[in-house]
N, CA, C and O atoms as a GROMACS GRO file, in nm:
protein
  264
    1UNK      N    1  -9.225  -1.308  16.472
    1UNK     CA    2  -9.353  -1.329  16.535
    1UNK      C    3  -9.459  -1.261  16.448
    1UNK      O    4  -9.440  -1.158  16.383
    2UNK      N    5  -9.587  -1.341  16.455
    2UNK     CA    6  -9.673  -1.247  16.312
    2UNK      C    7  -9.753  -1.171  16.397
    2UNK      O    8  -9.831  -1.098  16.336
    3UNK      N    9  -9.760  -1.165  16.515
    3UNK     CA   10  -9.865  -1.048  16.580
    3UNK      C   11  -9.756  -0.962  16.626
    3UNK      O   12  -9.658  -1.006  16.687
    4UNK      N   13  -9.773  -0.850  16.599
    4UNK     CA   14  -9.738  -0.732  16.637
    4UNK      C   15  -9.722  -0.761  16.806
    4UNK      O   16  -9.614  -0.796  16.854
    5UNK      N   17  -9.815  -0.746  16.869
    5UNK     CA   18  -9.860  -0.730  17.046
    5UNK      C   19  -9.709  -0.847  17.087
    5UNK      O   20  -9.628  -0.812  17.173
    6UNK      N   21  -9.693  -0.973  17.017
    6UNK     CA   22  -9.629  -1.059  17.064
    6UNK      C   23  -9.472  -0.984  17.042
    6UNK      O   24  -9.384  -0.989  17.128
    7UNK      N   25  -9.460  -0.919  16.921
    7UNK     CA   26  -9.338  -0.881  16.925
    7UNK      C   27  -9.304  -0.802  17.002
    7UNK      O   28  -9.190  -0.820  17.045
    8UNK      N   29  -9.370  -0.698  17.047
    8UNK     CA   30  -9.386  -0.623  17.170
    8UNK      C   31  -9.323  -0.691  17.284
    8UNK      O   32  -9.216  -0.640  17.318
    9UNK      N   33  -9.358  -0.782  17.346
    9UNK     CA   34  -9.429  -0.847  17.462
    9UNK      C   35  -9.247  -0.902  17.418
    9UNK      O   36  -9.163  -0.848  17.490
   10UNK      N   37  -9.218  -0.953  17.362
   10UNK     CA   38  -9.048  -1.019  17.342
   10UNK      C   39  -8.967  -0.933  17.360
   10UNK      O   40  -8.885  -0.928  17.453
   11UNK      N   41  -8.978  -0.874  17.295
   11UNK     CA   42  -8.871  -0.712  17.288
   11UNK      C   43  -8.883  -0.666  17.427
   11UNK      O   44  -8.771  -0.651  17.475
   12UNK      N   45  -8.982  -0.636  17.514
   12UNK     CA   46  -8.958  -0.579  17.641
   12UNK      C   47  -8.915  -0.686  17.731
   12UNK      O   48  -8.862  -0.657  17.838
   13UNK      N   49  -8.934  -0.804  17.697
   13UNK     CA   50  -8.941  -0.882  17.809
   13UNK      C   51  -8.722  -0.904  17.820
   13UNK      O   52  -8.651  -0.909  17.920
   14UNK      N   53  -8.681  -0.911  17.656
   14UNK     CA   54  -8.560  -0.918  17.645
   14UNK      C   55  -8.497  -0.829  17.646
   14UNK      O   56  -8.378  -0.848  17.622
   15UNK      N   57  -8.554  -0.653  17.681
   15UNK     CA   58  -8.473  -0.580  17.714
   15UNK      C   59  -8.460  -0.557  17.840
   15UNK      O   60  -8.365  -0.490  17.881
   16UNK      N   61  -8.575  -0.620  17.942
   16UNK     CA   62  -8.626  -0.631  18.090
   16UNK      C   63  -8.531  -0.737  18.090
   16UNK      O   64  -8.496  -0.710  18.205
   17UNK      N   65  -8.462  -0.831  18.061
   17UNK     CA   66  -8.359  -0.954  18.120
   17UNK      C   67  -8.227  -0.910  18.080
   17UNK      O   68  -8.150  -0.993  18.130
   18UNK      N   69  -8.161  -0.823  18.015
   18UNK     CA   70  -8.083  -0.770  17.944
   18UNK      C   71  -8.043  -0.641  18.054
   18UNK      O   72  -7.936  -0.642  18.115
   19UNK      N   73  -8.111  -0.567  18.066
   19UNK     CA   74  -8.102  -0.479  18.205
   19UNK      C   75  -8.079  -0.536  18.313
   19UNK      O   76  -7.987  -0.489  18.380
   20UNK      N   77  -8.153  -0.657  18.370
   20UNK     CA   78  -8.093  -0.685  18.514
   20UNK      C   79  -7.963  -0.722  18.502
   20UNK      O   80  -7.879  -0.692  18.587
   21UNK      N   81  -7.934  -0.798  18.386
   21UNK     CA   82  -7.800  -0.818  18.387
   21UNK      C   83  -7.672  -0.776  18.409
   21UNK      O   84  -7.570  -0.826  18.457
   22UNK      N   85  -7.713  -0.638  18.348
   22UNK     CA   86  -7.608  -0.528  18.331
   22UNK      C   87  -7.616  -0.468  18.444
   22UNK      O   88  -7.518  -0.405  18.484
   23UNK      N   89  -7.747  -0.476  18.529
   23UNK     CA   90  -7.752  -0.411  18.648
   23UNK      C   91  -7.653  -0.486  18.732
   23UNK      O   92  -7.568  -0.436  18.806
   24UNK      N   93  -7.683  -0.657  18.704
   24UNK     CA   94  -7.583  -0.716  18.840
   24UNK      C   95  -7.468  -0.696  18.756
   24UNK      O   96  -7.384  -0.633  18.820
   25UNK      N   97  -7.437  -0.718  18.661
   25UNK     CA   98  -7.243  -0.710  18.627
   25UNK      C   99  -7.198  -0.568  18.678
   25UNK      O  100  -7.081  -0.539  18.700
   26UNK      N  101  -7.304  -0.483  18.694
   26UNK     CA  102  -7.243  -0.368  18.721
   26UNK      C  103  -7.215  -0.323  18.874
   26UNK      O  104  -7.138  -0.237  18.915
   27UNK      N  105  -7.311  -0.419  18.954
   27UNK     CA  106  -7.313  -0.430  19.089
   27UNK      C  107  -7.193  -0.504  19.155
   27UNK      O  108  -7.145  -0.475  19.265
   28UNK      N  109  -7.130  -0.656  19.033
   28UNK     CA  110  -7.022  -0.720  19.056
   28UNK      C  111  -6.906  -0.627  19.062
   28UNK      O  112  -6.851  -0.605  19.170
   29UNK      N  113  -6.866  -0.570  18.951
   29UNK     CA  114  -6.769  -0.470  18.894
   29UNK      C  115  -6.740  -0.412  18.939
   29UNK      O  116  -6.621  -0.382  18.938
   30UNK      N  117  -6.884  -0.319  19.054
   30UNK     CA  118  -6.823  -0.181  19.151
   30UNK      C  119  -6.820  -0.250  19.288
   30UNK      O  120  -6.876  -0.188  19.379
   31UNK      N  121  -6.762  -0.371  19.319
   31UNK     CA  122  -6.734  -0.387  19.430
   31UNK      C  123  -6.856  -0.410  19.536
   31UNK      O  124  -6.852  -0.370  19.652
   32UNK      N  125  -6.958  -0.476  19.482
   32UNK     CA  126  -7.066  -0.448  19.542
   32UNK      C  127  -7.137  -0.576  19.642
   32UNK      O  128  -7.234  -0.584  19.717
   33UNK      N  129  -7.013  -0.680  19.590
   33UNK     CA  130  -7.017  -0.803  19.646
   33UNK      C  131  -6.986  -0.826  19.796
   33UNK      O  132  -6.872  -0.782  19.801
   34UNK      N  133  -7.012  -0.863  19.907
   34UNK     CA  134  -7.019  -0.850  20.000
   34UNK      C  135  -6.879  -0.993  20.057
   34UNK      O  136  -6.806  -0.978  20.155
   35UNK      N  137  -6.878  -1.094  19.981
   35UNK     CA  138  -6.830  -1.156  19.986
   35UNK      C  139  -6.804  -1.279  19.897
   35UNK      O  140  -6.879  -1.282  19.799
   36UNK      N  141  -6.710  -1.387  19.908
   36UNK     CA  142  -6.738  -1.462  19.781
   36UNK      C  143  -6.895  -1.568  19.771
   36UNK      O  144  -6.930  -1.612  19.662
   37UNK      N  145  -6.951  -1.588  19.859
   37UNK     CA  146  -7.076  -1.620  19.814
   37UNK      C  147  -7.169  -1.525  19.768
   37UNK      O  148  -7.262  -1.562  19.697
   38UNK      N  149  -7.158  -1.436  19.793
   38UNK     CA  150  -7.292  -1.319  19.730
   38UNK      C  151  -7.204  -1.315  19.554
   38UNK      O  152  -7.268  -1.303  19.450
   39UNK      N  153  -7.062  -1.328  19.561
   39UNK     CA  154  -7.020  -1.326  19.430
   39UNK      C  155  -7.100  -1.407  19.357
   39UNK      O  156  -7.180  -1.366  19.273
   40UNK      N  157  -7.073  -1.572  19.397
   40UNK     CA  158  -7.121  -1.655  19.357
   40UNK      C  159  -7.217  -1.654  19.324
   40UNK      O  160  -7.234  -1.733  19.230
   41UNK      N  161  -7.361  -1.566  19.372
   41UNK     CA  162  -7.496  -1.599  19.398
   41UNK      C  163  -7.528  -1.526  19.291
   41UNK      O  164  -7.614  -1.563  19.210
   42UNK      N  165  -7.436  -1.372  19.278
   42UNK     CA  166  -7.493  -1.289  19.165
   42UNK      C  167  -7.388  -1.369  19.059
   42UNK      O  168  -7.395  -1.286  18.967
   43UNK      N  169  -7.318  -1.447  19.020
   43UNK     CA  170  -7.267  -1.489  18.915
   43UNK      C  171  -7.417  -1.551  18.829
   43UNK      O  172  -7.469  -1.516  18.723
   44UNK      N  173  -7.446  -1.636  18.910
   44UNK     CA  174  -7.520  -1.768  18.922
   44UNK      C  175  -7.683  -1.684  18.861
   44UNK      O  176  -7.760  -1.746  18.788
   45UNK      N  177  -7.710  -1.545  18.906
   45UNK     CA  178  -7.822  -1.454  18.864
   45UNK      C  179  -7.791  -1.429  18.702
   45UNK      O  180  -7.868  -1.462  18.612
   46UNK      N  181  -7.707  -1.388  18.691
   46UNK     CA  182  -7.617  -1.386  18.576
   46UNK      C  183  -7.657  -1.443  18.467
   46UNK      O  184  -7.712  -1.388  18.372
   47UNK      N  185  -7.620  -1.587  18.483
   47UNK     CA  186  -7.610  -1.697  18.428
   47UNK      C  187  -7.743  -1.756  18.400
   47UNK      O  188  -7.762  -1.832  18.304
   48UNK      N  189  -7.858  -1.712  18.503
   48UNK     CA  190  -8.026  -1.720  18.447
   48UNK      C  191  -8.049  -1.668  18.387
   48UNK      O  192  -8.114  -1.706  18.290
   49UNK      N  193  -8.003  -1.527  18.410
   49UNK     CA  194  -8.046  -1.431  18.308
   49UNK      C  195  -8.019  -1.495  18.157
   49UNK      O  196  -8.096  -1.554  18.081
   50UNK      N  197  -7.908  -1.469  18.149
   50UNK     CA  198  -7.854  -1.547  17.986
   50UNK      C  199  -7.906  -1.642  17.954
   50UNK      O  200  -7.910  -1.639  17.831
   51UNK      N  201  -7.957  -1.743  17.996
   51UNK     CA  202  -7.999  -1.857  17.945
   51UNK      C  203  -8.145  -1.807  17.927
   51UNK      O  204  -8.198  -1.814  17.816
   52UNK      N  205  -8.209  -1.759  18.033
   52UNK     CA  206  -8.353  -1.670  18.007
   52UNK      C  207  -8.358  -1.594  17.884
   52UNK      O  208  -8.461  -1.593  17.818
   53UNK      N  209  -8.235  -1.518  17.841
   53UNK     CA  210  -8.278  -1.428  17.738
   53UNK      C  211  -8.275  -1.527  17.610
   53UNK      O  212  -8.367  -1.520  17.528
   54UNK      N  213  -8.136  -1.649  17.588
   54UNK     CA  214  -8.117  -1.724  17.522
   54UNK      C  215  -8.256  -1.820  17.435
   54UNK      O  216  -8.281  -1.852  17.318
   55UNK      N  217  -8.318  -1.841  17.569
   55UNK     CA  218  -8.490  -1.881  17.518
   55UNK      C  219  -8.531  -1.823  17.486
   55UNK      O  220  -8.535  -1.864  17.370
   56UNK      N  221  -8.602  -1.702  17.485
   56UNK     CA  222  -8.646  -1.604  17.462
   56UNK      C  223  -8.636  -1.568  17.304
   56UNK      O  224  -8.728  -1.553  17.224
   57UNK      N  225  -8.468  -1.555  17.279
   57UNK     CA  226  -8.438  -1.555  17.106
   57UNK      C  227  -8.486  -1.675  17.063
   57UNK      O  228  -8.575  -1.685  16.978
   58UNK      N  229  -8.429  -1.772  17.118
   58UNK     CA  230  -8.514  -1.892  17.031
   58UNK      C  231  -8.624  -1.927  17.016
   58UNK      O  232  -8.646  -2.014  16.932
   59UNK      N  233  -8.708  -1.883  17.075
   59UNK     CA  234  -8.891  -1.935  17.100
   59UNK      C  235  -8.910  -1.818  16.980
   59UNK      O  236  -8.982  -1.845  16.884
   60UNK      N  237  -8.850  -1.700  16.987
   60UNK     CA  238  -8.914  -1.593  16.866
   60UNK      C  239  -8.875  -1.596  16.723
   60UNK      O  240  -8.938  -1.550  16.628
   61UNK      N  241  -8.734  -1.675  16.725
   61UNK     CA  242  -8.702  -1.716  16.622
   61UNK      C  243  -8.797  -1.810  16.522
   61UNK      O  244  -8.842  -1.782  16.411
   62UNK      N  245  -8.816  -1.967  16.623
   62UNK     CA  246  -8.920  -2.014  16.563
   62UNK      C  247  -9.015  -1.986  16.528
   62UNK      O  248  -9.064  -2.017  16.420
   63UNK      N  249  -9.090  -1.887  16.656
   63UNK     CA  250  -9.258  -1.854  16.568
   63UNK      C  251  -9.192  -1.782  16.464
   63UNK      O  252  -9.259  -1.798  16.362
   64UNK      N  253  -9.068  -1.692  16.437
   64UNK     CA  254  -9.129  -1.583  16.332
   64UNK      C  255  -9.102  -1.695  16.197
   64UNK      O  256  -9.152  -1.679  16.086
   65UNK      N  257  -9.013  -1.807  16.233
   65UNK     CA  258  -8.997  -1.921  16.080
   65UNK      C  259  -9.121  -1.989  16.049
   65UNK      O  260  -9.144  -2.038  15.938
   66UNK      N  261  -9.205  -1.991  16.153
   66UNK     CA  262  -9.317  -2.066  16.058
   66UNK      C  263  -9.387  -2.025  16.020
   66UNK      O  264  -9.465  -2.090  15.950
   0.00000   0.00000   0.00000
């Protein structure tokens, strides 16, 4: 990214989607699931997340190639 502020603004936003993540795998892990749909529901949180952060690399990838 060629502005500084933007690289900023990526970096927190992908360490802010990167944390919830770890927050719910860690919420899955310690038993924190109430049942198998709340499993499901935080799988499924999961799984936004990643694809959220997944964009995220790619949108910064491109600006920083052109």
């Amino acid at each position: 990214m060629q502005n500084a502020s933007h690289q900023n603004l990526a970096d927190y936003l992908r360490k802010s989607l990167r944390d919830q993540m770890n927050e719910m795998a860690d919420h899955i892990s310690g038993g924190g699931c109430t049942d198998y749909a709340d499993y499901k529901r935080c799988c499924g949180v999961i799984h936004g997340l990643a694809i959220a952060e997944r964009e995220l690399l790619d949108l910064t990838k491109q600006i920083d190639d052109d």
